[in-house]
C-alpha positions in Angstrom: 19.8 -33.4 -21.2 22.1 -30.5 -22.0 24.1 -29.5 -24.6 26.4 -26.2 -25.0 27.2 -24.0 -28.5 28.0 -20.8 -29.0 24.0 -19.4 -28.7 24.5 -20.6 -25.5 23.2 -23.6 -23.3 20.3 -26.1 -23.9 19.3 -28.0 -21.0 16.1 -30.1 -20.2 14.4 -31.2 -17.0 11.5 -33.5 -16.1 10.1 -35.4 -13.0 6.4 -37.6 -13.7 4.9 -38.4 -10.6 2.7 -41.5 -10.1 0.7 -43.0 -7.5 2.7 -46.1 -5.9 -0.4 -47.9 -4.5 -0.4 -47.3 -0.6 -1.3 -44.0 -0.6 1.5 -42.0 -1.7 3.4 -41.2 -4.6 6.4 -42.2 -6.3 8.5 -40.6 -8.9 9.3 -43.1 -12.2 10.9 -40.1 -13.9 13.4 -37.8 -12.4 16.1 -36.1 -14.9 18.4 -33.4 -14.9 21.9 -32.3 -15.9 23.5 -28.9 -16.4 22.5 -25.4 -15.1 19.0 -27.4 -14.0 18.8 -30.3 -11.2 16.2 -31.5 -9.5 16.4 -33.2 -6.4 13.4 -35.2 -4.6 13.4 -33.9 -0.9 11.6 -34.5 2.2 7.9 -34.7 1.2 4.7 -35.2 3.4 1.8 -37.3 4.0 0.6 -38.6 0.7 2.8 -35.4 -1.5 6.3 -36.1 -3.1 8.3 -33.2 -3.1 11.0 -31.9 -5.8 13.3 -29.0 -5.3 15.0 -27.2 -8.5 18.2 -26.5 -7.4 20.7 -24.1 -9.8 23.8 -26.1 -10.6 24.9 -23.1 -12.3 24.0 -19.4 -12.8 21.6 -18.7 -15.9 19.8 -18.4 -17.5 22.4 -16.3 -19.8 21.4 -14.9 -23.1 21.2 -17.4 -25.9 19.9 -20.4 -23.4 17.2 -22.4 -23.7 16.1 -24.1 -20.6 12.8 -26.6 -20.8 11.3 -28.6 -17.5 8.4 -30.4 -17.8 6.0 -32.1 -15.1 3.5 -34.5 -15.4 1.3 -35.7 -12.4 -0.4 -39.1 -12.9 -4.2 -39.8 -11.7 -4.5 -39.2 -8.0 -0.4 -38.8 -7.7 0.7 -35.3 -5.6 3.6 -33.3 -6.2 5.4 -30.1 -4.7 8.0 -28.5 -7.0 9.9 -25.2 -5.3 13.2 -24.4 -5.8 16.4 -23.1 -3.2 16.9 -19.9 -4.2 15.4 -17.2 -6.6 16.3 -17.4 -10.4 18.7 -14.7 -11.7 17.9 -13.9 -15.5 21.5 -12.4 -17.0 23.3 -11.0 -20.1 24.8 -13.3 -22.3 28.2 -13.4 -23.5 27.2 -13.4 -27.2 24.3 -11.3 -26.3 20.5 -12.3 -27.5 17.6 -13.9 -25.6 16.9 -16.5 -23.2 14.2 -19.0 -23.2 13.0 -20.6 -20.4 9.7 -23.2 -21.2 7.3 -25.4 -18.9 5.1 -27.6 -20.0 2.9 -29.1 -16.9 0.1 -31.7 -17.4 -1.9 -33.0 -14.3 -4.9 -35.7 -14.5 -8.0 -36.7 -13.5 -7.4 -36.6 -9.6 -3.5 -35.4 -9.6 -2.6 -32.2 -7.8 0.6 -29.9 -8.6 1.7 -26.8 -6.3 4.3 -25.4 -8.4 5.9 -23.0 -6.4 9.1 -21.8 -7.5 11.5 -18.4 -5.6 11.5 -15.4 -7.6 12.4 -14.6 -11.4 14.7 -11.5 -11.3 15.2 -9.4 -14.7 19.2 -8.2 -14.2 20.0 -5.6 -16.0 20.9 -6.0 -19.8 19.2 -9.8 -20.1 16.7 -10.3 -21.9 14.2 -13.7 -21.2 11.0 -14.9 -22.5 9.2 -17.4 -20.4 6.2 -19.5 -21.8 4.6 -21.4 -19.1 1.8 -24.0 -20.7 -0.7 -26.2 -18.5 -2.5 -28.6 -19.0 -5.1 -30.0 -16.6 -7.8 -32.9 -16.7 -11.1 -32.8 -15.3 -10.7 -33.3 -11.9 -7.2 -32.0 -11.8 -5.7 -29.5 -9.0 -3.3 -27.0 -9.4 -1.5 -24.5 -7.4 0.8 -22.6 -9.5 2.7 -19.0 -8.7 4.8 -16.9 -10.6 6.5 -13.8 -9.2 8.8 -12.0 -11.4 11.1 -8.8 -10.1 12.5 -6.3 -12.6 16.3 -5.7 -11.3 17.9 -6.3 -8.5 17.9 -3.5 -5.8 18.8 -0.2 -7.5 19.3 -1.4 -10.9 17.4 -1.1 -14.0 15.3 -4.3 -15.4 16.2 -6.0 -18.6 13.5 -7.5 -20.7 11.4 -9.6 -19.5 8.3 -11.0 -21.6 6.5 -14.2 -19.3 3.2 -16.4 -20.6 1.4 -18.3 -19.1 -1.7 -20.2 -20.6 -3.8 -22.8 -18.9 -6.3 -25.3 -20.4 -8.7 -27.2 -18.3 -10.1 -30.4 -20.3 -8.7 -29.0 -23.9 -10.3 -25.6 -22.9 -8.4 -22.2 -22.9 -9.2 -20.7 -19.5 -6.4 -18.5 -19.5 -3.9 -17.0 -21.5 -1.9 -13.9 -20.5 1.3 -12.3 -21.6 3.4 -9.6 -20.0 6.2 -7.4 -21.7 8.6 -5.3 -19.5 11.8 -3.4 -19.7 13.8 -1.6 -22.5 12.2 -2.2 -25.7 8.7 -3.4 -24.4 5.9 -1.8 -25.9 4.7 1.2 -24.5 2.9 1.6 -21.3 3.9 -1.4 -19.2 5.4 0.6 -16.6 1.9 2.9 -16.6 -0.9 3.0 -13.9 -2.5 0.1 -16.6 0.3 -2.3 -15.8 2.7 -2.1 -13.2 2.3 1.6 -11.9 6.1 2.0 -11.3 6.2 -1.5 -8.9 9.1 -3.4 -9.8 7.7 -6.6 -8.7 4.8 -8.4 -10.3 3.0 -11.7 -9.6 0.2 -14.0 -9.9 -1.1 -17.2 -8.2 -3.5 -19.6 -10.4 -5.9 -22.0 -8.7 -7.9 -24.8 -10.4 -10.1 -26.3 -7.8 -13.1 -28.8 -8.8 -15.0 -27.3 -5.2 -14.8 -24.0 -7.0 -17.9 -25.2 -9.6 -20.4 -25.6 -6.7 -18.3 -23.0 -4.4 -17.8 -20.1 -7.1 -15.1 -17.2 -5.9 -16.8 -13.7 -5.9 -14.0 -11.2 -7.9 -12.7 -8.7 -5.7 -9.7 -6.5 -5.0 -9.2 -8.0 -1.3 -6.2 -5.5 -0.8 -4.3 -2.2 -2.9 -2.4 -3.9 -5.4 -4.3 -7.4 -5.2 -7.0 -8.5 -7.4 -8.6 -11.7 -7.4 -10.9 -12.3 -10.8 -12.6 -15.7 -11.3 -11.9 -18.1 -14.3 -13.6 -20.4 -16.3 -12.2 -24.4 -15.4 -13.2 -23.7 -12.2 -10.2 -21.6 -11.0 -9.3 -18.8 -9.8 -6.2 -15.6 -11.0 -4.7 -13.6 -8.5 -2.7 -10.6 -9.2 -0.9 -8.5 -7.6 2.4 -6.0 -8.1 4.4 -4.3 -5.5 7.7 -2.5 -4.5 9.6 -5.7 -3.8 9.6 -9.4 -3.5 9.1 -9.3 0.3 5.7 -7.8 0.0 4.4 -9.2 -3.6 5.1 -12.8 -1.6 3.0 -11.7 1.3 0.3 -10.4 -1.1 0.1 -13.7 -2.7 0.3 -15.6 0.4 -2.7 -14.0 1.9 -5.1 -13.6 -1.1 -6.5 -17.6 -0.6 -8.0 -16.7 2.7 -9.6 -14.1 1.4 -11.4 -15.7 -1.2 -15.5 -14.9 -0.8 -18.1 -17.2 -2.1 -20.3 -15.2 -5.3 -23.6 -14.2 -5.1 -26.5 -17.0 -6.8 -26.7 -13.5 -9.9 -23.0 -13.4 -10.0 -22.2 -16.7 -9.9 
C-alpha cells in the first residue's frame, strides 16, 4: 500500500511465511508497492528467501515506511535487501519514519539481515524496530547504521529496537545521533568518533542450557548476554567495511559461561 501527500510518502510492506507441508516453506503473503518491493528470490533447503529491493530513493523527510514479517510455526525466512538504504532530506523538510514490526512462533526462524542504513547529511529518520518472538522462536537480526556518506557530515538518526520473548521485554535500546541529539553520543560513552555503529541480536532456545559468557571478543566489539535466551552484540567502527566484519565474526566467538556466571 502506498499513498503520496505533501508530508511525503506512506508506503507499507509485508511477507508471512508458513510451512507448506513437505518440509519447506511457502509465502501466503507477499505485498509491496512504491519506494518498497519485496521480491521472493532463490532460497535454500527448507528457508524461503525475500530480498527488499528500493524501487525508489527514500526514505525522504516526511515518509513513513512500515514492513512487517511474520513467520509461522516451524516456517524459515531470509529477508536481506540489494543495496544499502540511503536516509535523505526532504523536500518539505521534517522527519522520516521507518517501522518493523516482526513476529516469529513457536518453532519459526527469521534472519533479518538487511545492507546498511546511511544518515546523509541534512535527513533526519527515526527507526523503531519491534519483535516479537514465541517460545521456541529463532531469530537472527542485524542492524548497521552509518552516519554520512564518505566525507560528509551525519543527519539525525534516532533507531529502536525492542525485543520480547513470550510477552517479556528482553531488550529495549535506543540510540540518538547527529545535529540536535542529546549530548554526548559522539563521546568515548557512545560512538567514540566511529561513524559506523551496529548490533546483531540472537534468540536461540540452546542458549538456556548453553548460556554465552559476556565478553569484549575484539576493540570495539562487545558481546553481553540477554534474558529470552539471546544474545546482543555491539560493535562501532570507522566504516561499513569493518563494522560488517565485526559483526560477522562475533558468533564464532561466542564462549560458553561459567556454572557462577551463568
Amino acid at each position: 500500500m502506498v499513498g503520496v501527500n505533501t508530508a511525503g510518502v506512506r508506503a507499507e510492506a509485508e511477507v508471512r511465511a508458513r510451512v507448506d507441508g513437505r518440509g519447506g516453506t511457502v509465502l501466503p503473503v507477499l505485498e509491496s508497492r512504491g519506494p518498497i518491493a519485496l521480491r521472493r528470490t532463490r532460497g535454500s533447503g527448507a528457508t524461503a528467501h525475500v530480498t527488499l529491493v528500493g524501487a525508489m530513493s527514500g526514505p525522504h523527510g516526511g515518509d513513513h515506511f512500515t514492513l512487517r514479517a511474520d513467520v509461522g510455526a516451524g516456517a524459515r525466512l531470509r529477508v536481506g535487501s540489494a543495496a544499502a538504504t540511503l536516509a535523505l532530506p526532504g523536500q518539505h523538510g521534517g522527519q522520516a519514519r521507518q517501522d518493523v514490526r516482526i513476529t516469529v512462533a513457536a518453532g519459526g526462524e527469521l534472519h533479518w539481515l538487511p545492507q546498511p542504513l546511511v544518515s546523509v547529511a541534512g535527513s533526519e529518520l527515526a527507526v523503531h524496530t519491534r519483535v516479537d518472538l514465541e517460545p521456541g522462536a529463532r531469530l537472527v537480526l542485524r542492524e548497521e547504521l552509518v552516519l554520512g556518506r564518505t566525507g560528509e557530515d551525519p543527519g539525525r538518526l534516532t533507531s529502536r529496537l525492542a525485543v520480547r520473548v513470550d510477552g517479556r521485554l528482553v531488550l529495549d535500546q535506543e540510540l540518538d545521533c547527529g545535529p540536535g541529539a542529546p549530548g554526548g553520543w559522539d563521546g568515548p560513552a557512545v560512538l567514540g568518533g566511529h561513524r559506523a555503529v551496529g548490533q546483531l541480536v540472537l534468540c536461540e532456545p540452546d542458549f538456556a542450557e548453553k548460556p554465552v559468557a559476556p565478553g569484549v571478543p575484539a576493540k570495539g566489539l562487545a558481546v553481553l548476554p540477554l534474558t529470552g535466551p539471546a544474545v546482543l552484540v555491539g560493535a562501532v567502527a570507522p566504516d561499513a567495511l569493518r563494522l560488517r566484519r565485526l559483526l560477522d565474526r562475533a558468533p564464532a566467538s561466542f564462549a560458553p559461561a561459567s556454572p557462577a556466571s551463568a
